[in-house]
Every structure is written in C-alpha cells, then in structure tokens.
C-alpha positions, 0 to 999 in steps of 0.5 A: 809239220817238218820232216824233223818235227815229225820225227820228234813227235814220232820218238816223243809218242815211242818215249812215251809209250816205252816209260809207260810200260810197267817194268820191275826194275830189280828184275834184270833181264827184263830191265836190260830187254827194255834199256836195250829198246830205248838205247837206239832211240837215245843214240839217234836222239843225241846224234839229232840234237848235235846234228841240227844246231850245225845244220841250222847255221846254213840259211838265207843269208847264207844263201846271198852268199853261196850265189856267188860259189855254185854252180859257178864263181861269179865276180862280185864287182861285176854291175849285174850283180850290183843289187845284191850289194849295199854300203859300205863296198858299194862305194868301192864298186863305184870308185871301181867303175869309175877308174875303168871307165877314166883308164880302160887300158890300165887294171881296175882297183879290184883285179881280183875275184875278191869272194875267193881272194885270188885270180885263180881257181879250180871250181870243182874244188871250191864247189866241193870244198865250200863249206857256210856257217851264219850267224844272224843277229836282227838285220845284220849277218856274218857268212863265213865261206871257207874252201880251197881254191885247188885239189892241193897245197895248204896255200889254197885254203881261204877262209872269207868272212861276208858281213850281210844286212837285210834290206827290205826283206833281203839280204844284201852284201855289205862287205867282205874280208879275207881273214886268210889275207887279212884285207876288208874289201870296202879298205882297199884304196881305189885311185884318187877316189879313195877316201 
C-alpha cells in the first residue's frame, strides 16, 4: 500500500467511525463539537485531492526529460546520449554529425543547447527553477520543461515542449520545441542535408 493510500484508507475508517457516532442534530452544541472534529479531516481531504492530480503530472516520461536539466544540463545532440532519441530529431542529429565531421572548423547546425534554447545559463537557476508537467496518452507523451536560464530578467524564462514515444518499454526523445522561440528542432535545416 502506498503512502497515500493509506492515508486515505486511515481518513476513510475515521470518516466512518465519525458519521457512526449517533448525534442529535437539533442539539447544537454537540452538532458543532462534532463538525468542529471532521472539519480538518474535510480540509486536509480537499487540499489531498487538489494536491495529487498536479503531483501525478511528474512520471516516467518526465523523468527522460529531467535527465537532460539535473543535476547538470547536458547537451542533447551529443552521441552519447544518442539512445535516448528516436525519429524524427534523429535524422537532424545525424545531418549534424555529418556536417561536423565534412566541416570541423566551421559551426555544426545545432550550436546551441537546444533543451534550454540558448548557449547560456546559469545552473542553479534552472535546477531551481525547473518545473515538468506530462501528459501521456498510450505510447506517446509531451514533458512540458518550463524554467529560467539566470536569477533575473524576464528574457530567461522558456517554456520547451519535449514530444516522447515509448519504445520497447522506454521512453524516447522524439522531438523538441521551443514554444518561448517558436522553433521544433526536428525543422531546423542542416546544410545541403536538410530535406
């Protein structure tokens, strides 16, 4: 049993046990003494039921995502971090590798971190800042990421929008868009191999 299960279970048998206690409802005080017992009970329950659906929209797809935020950001085009990826921004990974590897004095297509849409950032900022709702439907899921790059300034909030699909069991990064700049990293041309 989960901690909030039993919890439930724990108010549900206190529910109970109150709305059995025998009561004469037109004697006053004693109709007041026993509101004034359940009236934590209903407060606490209500705070729980509001407090769980917004806990509920952190899982395991959010998860593939906050790997790439904390402890440290870490860039998504970089190979090692290949497996966590599936088509479509695979194929823009690739085009990337290939024009760095024809060109290695010249900028890549992605010269930026593309999970924070900018070169810049301070990390304590965006580990404190960093704030994932999901919403899952089958074997597909969109993490929204929403944080600030630095401590001020209303330039450094971004909002990025990650679409995931389970694969084998796994959730994999699909694509990335910047809903503060208004981009989708799978579109963004790469040279001649841009198609």
């Amino acid at each position: 049993m989960t901690p909030t299960e039993h919890f439930a279970a724990k108010w549900e048998a206190k529910w109970d046990q109150l709305a059995s206690q025998k009561c004469d409802q037109n004697n006053e005080p004693e109709r007041d003494a026993r509101l004034t017992k359940l009236h934590p009970a209903l407060v606490l329950a209500a705070a729980m039921s509001i407090a769980l659906p917004a806990a509920a929209l952190a899982g395991p797809a959010s998860n593939a995502v906050k790997f790439f935020y904390v402890p440290e950001v870490k860039f998504e085009a970089d190979a090692k971090y290949r497996d966590r990826f599936t088509e479509p921004v695979t194929k823009l990974f690739e085009a990337n590798d290939k024009a760095r590897k024809e060109k290695p004095d010249e900028v890549s297509c992605i010269d930026f971190d593309p999970g924070l849409d900018a070169q810049d950032f301070d990390q304590k900022t965006v580990s404190k800042t960093l704030k994932l709702t999901e919403a899952v439907n089958g074997d597909t899921a969109e993490v929204t990421a929403s944080f600030n790059l630095f401590p001020e300034g209303d330039d450094s909030k971004r909002e990025m929008v990650w679409s995931l699909k389970k694969l084998d069991g796994k959730w994999k990064i699909a694509d990335i868009t910047s809903k503060t700049s208004d981009w989708t990293l799978s579109s963004l041309e790469c040279g001649s191999s841009a198609e």
